[in-house]
ZAMARGU-4260 file (C-alpha; in steps of 0.2 Angstrom, whole numbers, plus 5000, padded with zeros to 4 digits):
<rodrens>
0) 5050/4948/5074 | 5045/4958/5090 | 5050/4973/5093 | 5049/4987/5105 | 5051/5005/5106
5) 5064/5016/5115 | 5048/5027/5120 | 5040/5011/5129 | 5042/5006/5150 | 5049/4988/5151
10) 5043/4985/5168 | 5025/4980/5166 | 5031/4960/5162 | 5012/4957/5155 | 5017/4967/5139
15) 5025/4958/5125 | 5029/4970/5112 | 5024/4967/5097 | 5030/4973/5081 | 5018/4988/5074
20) 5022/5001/5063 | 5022/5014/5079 | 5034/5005/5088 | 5048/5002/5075 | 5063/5006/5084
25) 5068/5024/5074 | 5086/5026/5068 | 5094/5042/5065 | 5085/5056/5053 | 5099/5051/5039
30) 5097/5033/5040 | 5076/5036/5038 | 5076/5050/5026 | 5090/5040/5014 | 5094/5022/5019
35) 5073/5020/5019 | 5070/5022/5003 | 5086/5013/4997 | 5077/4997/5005 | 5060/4999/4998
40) 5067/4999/4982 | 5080/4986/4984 | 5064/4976/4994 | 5052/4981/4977 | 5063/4975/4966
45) 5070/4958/4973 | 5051/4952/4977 | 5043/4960/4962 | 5055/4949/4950 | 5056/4934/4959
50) 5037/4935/4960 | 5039/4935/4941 | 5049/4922/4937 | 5038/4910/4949 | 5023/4914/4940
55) 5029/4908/4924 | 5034/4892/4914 | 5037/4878/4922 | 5037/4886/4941 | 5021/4888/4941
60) 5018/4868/4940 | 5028/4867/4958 | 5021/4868/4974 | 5035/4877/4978 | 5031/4892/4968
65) 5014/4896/4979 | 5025/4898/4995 | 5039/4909/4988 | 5024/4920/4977 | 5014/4921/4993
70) 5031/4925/5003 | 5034/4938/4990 | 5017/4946/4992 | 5017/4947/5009 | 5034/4954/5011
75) 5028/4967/4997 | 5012/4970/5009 | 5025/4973/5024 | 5036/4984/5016 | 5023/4995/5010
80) 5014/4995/5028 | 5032/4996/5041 | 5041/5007/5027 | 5033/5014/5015 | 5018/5024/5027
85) 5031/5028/5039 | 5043/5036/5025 | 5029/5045/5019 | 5027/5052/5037 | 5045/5054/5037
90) 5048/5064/5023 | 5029/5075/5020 | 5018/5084/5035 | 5006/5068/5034 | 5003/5061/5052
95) 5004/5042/5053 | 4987/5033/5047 | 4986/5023/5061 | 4986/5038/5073 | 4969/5046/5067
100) 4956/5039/5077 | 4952/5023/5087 | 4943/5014/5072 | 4958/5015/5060 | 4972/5010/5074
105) 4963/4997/5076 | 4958/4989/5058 | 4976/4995/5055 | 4985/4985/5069 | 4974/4969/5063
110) 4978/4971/5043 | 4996/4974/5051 | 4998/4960/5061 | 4991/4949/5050 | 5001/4953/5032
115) 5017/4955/5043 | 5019/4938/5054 | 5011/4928/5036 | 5030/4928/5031 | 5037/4917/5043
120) 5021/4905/5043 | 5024/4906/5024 | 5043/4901/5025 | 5036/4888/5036 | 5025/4881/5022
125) 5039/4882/5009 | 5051/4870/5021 | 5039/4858/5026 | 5036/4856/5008 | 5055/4854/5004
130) 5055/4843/5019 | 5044/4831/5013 | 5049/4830/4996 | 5067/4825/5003 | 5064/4814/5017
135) 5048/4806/5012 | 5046/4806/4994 | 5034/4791/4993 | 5023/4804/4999 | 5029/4819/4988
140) 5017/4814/4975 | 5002/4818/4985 | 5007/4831/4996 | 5020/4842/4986 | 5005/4848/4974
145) 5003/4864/4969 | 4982/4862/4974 | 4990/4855/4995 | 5000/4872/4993 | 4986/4884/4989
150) 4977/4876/5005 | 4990/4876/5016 | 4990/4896/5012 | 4973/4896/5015 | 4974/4889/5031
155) 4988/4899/5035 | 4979/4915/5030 | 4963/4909/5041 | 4974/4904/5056 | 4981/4921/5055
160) 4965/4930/5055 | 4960/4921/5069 | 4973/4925/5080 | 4975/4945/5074 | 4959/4950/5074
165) 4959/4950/5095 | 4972/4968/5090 | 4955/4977/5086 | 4950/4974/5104 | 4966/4978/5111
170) 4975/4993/5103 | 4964/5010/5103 | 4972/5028/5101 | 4982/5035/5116 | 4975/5049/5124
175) 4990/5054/5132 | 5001/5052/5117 | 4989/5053/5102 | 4998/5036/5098 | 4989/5020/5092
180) 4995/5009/5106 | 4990/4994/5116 | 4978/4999/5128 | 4983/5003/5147 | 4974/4987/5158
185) 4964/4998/5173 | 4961/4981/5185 | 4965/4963/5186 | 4955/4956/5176 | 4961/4965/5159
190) 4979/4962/5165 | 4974/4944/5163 | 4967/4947/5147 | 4981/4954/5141 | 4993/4941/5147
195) 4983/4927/5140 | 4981/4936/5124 | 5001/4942/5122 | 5007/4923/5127 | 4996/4916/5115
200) 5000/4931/5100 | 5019/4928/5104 | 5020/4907/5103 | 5007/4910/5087 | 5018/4924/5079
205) 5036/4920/5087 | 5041/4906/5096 | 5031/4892/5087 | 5037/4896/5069 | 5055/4898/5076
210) 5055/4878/5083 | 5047/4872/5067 | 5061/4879/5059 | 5073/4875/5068 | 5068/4857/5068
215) 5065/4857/5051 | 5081/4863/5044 | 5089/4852/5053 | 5081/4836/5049 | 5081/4845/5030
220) 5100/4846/5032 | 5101/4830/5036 | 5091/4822/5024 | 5099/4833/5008 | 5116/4827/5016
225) 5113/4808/5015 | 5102/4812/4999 | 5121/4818/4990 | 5130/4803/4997 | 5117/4792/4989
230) 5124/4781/4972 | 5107/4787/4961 | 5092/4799/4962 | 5077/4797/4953 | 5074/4809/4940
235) 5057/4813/4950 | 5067/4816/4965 | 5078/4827/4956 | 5065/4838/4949 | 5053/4837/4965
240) 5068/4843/4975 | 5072/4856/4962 | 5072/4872/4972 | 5076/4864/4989 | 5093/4873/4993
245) 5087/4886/4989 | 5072/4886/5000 | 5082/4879/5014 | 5093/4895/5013 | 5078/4905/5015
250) 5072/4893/5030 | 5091/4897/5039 | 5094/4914/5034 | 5076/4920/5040 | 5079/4911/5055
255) 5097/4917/5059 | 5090/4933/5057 | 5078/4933/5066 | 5086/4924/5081 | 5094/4940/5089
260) 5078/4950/5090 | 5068/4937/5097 | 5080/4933/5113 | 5082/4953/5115 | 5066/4954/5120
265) 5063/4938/5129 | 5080/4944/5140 | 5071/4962/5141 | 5055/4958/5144 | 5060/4945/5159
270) 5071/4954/5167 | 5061/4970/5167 | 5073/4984/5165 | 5071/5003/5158 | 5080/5004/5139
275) 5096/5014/5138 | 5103/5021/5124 | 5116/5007/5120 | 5102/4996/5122 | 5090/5005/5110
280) 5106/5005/5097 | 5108/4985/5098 | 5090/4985/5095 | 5090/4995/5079 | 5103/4983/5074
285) 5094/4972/5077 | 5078/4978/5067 | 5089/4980/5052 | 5096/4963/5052 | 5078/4954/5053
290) 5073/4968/5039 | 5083/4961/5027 | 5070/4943/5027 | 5061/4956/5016 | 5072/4959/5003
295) 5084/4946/5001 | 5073/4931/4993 | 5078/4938/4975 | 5096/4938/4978 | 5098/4920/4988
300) 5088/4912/4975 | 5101/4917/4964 | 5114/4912/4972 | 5106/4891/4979 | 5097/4888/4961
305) 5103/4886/4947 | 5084/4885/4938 | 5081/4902/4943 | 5096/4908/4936 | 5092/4897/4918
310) 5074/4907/4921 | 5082/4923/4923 | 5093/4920/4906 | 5077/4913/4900 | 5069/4931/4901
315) 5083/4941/4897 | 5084/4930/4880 | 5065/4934/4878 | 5068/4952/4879 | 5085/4952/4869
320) 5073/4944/4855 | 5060/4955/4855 | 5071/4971/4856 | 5080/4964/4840 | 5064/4961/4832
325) 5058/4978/4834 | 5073/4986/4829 | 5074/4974/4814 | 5053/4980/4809 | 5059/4997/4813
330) 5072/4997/4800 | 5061/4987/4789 | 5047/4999/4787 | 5061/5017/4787 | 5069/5007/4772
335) 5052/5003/4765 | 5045/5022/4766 | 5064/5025/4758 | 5059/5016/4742 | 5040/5021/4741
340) 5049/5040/4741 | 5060/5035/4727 | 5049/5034/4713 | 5041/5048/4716 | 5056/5057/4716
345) 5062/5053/4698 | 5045/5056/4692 | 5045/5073/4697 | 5064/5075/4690 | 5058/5069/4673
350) 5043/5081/4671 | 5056/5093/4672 | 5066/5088/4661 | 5050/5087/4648 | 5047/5105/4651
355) 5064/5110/4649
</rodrens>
């Protein structure tokens, strides 16, 4: 989740960095020129078609559905803002967007911010819905709606806007670098500032999403576990809980991944130590693992549920269909334009044969 560069000083303890798009931790020139792209399109195609198969049928009557389509979309929104500016900066003359004037680092820092910590809040949604659909499902009917999921996005959306708009106030163009960075404090009262602000951004964007799911998964395991090793399920229960492992493996893998990143920077950030090389190499690793949250939702969705697989026969049948119909019109109307030619032919062979 946070990140910090190798360019950055790690002994101001005041600073939590965050993850923007100046400060991704840069690999090697092959693995940004070739390995980038690789990942957008990999990224672009796992969230574009499971966006797609969410938004059709039968999934679009499950609460579940708005997480994972809102999950999508905001991973969509990152990739294009964390990959695909930088590799158009990577690969052209362009300079980064962010790094034009103090206006645009800081709207750019907010619409960042904002469309890049809505996943984990959204992954949050999506297991708390799961959760309640398992381990209370009295009260599945009321809350496990598709309207409850469209306002717990909504409130998620607000409560992010609320706490990113304060980047506009804090990040601003570096004069000495020409870099959109946060803002040097110049006396006491700004370092506070910045404290407050960091400690509050990090529990909003980092740490408080990490306990929910970590307590959540938990008691979901649980409850899944003791749900199994009942005698009989309920056919609402069954289909309330339809998409549940896979959602719980979203919940666990997001979190597993993201684990590693989160306590390399709490251990760097308190103990207050200048980044080495070996250091800045565990935290690219580290960067790349957590990446993968944003392209991995297609391909675990396969693997946990088996109605998106029947959805993803489903659409392949569809299209099988309709190629088969065209190329059954196709052949139709050349036979048809065959016969009309026909005629016409043995006409113009007997006027011959009269003037003959």
């Amino acid at each position: 989740m946070a990140n910090s560069s190798g360019n950055e000083t790690f002994n101001n303890s005041y600073i939590f960095f965050d993850y923007i798009q100046n400060a991704r931790p840069q690999g090697k020139e092959a693995q940004e020129k070739y390995i980038l792209p690789l990942f957008l399109l990999v990224g672009i195609f796992s969230n574009v078609s499971t966006l797609i198969i969410f938004c059709r049928g039968k999934q679009t009557r499950m609460s579940v559905s708005i997480y994972v389509s809102a999950y999508c979309i905001g991973n969509l929104t990152t990739l294009f803002f964390l990959y695909g500016m930088h590799l158009l900066t990577t690969v052209s003359a362009f300079p980064e967007l962010s790094n034009l004037n103090s206006s645009v680092c800081s709207i750019l820092t907010f619409i960042h911010k904002m469309v890049q910590y809505s996943s984990v809040w959204f992954v949050v949604g999506m297991t708390i819905d799961r959760y309640i659909a398992v381990c209370h499902p009295s009260s599945a009917l009321t809350m496990c709606t598709v309207f409850m999921a469209k306002v717990a996005v909504g409130i998620i959306l607000i409560g992010l806007v609320v706490t990113s708009v304060h980047a506009m106030w804090v990040y601003d163009i570096n004069h000495k670098t020409g870099i959109c960075d946060m803002f040097t404090p110049e006396n006491n009262l700004q370092i506070v500032h910045l404290k407050i602000w960091n400690i509050l951004s990090a529990a909003a964007y980092v740490y408080l999403p990490l306990i929910i799911l970590l307590i959540l998964n938990t008691l979901l395991t649980c409850g899944l576990c003791f749900q199994h090793s009942s005698s009989s399920t309920s056919t609402q229960d069954n289909c309330s809980t339809e998409y549940t492992n896979a959602v719980v493996a979203i919940s666990m893998l997001y979190f597993g991944l993201v684990l590693p990143i989160t306590l390399y920077n709490i251990v760097m950030i308190s103990s207050e130590i200048r980044m080495t090389a070996d250091m800045y190499n565990t935290l690219v690793l580290f960067d790349h693992m957590q990446s993968i949250n944003l392209v991995n939702v297609f391909f675990v969705c396969v693997l946990f549920s088996r109605s998106f697989r029947q959805e993803i026969h489903c659409i392949y049948r569809l299209i099988r269909e309709k190629r088969r119909q065209t190329l059954e019109m196709n052949r139709l109307s050349n036979k048809a334009l065959i016969t009309n030619e026909t005629p016409t032919t043995t006409t113009n062979v007997n006027q011959e044969d009269t003037l003959i």
